[in-house]
C-alpha positions, -999 to +999 in steps of 0.1 A: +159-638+418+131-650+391+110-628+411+132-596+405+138-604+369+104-608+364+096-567+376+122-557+357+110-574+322+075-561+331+095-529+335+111-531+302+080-539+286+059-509+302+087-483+287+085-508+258+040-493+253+046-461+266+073-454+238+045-470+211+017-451+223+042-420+222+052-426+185+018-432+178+006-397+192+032-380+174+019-402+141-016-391+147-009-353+159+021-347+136+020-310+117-002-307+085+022-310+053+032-274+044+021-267+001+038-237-012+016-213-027+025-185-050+017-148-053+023-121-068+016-083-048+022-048-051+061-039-040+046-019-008+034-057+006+071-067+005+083-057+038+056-079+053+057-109+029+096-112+041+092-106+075+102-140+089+074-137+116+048-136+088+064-164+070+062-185+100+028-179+111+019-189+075+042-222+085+019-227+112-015-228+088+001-250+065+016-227+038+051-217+024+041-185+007+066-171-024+063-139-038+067-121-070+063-079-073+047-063-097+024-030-103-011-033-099-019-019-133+008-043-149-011-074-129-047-064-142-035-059-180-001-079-190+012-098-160+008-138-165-016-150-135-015-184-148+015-193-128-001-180-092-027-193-065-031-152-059-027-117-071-025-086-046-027-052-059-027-020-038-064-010-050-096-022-052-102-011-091-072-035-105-080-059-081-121-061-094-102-063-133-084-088-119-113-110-101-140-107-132-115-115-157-107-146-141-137-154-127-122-154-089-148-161-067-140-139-040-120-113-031-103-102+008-099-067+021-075-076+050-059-042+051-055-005+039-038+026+040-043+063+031-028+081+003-009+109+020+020+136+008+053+130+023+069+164+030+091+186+050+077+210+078+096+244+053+078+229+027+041+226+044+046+258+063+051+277+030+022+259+018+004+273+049+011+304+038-006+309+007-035+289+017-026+258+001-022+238+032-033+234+068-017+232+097-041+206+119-012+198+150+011+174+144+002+165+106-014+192+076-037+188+052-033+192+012-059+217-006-067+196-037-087+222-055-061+249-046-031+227-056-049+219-091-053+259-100-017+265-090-009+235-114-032+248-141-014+286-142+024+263-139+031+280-110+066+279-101+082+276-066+093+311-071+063+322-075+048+314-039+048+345-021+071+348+011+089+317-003+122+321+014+124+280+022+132+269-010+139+291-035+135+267-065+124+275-103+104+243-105+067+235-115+050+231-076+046+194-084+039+165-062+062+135-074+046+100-079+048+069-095+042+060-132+007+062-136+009+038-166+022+010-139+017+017-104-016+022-079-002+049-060+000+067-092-040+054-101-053+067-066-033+097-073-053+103-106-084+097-083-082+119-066-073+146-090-099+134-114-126+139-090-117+174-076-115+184-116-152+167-119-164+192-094-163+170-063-178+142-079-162+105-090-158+098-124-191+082-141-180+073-174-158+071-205-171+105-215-168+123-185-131+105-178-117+121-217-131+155-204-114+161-173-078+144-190-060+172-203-069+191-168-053+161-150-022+152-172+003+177-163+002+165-127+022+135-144+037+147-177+054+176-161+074+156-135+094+139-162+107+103-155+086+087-130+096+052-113+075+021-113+074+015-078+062+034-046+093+022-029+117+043-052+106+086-046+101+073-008+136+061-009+148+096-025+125+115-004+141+100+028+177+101+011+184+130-015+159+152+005+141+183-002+164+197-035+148+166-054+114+156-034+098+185-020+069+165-022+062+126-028+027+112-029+031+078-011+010+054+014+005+066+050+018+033+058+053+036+044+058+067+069+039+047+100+058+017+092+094+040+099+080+059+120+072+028+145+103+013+144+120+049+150+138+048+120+166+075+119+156+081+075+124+101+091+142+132+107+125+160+128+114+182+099+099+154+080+065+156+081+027+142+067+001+160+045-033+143+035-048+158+006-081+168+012-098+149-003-084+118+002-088+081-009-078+047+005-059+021-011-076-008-003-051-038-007-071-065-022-060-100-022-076-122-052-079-158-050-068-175-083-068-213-071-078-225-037-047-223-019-051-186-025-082-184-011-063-198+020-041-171+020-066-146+012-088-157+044-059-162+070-048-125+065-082-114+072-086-136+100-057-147+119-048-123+148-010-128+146-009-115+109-031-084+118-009-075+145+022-081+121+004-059+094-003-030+118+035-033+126+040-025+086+015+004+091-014-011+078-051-002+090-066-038+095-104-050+100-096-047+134-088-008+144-085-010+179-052-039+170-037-012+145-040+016+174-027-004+199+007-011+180+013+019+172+007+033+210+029+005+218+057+017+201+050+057+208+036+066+178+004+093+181-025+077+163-028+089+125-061+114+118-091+103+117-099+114+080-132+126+073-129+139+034-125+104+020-137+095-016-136+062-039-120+063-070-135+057-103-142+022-117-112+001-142-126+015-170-125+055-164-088+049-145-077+031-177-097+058-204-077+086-183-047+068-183-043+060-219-057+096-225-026+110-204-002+085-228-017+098-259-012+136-246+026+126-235+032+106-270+020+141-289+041+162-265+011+179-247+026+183-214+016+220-208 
């Protein structure tokens, strides 16, 4: 009998060091304490910065991310980036404004996205038609320097010949954002700018006040414009063509939809590029060091690649943003050739105040 209770004591004390070693395993291999860090990124990132698959692989690294929209203009000039560990703007020349004036140490690149022309197939084919754009199978492309002379003479809709598809009065305009706020707006102006240099980038201050009146009626002419990307999209997809003919936006608002068969993007909605072209480069700057945390896990950490791709986002990695989207039946977007960079800070913001002055003196012709 003292024999029995004896094995089962040494029983009872065996469970007794397994449990100890257990709870000291768990002690020494518990999860790293989670530090919430704060951001604040262009509207277009706010899809992704929701998504609860993103927040949890940031769970997984440590990091309870909160987020805060604003326009990337608005975050290089009058935003207060004292309260954040990051700022995120859509393009690289707010994001440089952003990383000298508060002498960030790096900057990340972990995605980008073309500027393209949301549309509708009457629309483009008209275009076709008088040589403005180009049908190239599946997607067109946007004649810049052709779109810019029918700008300069005011064209009207009217005035396009054969134009049976949408008989409307108004100025052949491509709707966008504010320039005074918004990226998609500044690479907008970009691209504009440099057609009316001649093909070239804006150099400097000089050359940027020259080519401003050419440029300004691109904006001034549309009347109110919103702040955010999101909104003419919306409207686009909504109201249709009688408002939005034409909406410049990101090629990854339309991917993004258009991979997770969205029923907004119907049959005749289609994509042009204007040619040329330029990329918003969605740059993440690191104002305290769990930013630079951030900043390095979307550049490096598969799971978030994969999850920006789903957004429609070209990542470092092409081959992961070509295999979600053949995943999910979506053709693989151009490979664009006619690709430019946009002017430095200085000659976006010299053309940008330029097109306020013109708009405060009521040149908008």
């Amino acid at each position: 009998m003292s024999r029995i209770l004896g094995l089962v004591l040494a029983g009872v004390l065996a469970v007794g060091v397994v449990v100890a070693i257990v709870a000291s395993l768990r002690g020494t291999f518990s999860a790293q304490p989670v530090v919430t860090v704060s951001g604040v990124i262009g509207s277009e990132k706010q899809p992704f910065f929701q998504d609860p698959a993103v927040l949890a692989e940031f769970q997984r690294s440590g990091l309870n991310v909160k987020v805060d929209t604003a326009g990337s203009r608005e975050m290089a000039t009058t935003a207060d980036l004292s309260r954040y560990d990051f700022a995120f703007p859509a393009g690289a020349p707010a994001a440089l404004k952003i990383k000298t004036d508060h002498k960030a140490k790096a900057t990340y690149e972990p995605f980008y996205t073309p500027m393209a022309i949301a549309t509708f197939r009457p629309i483009a084919q008209l275009l076709a038609a008088n040589h403005v754009a180009t049908d190239q199978g599946g997607y067109y492309t946007f004649d810049m320097q052709a779109y810019l002379g029918l700008v300069a003479r005011n064209a009207r809709w009217t005035d396009l010949a054969g134009n049976t598809a949408y008989p409307a009065s108004k100025s052949v305009l491509v709707t966008s954002t504010d320039y005074r706020t918004s990226n998609s707006a500044a690479m907008y102006l970009s691209i504009a700018s440099y057609v009316a240099n001649g093909g070239n980038v804006i150099p400097d201050d000089v050359t940027a006040r020259k080519v401003t009146a050419q440029v300004a009626p691109l904006f001034l002419r549309q009347g109110f414009s919103a702040s955010s990307t999101e909104e003419p999209f919306q409207d686009y997809l909504s109201i249709g063509i009688g408002k939005t003919p034409m909406v410049m936006i990101y090629e990854a608002q339309y991917l993004s939809l258009r991979a997770s068969h969205d029923s907004a993007l119907t049959a005749d909605m289609v994509l042009m590029y204007p040619t040329p072209t330029v990329l918003s480069k969605h740059t993440l700057v690191p104002l305290k060091p769990n930013g630079d945390r951030v900043g390095r896990l979307l550049l490096s950490d598969p799971q978030l690649q994969r999850l920006a791709a789903k957004y429609g986002f070209h990542t470092s990695n092409p081959s992961t943003f070509n295999a979600y989207l053949k995943a999910q039946g979506v053709p693989a977007p151009p490979q664009l050739v006619n690709v430019v960079e946009p002017p430095g800070y200085e000659q976006l913001e010299t053309m940008i105040t330029g097109i306020d002055q013109l708009s405060k003196d009521g040149g908008t012709q």
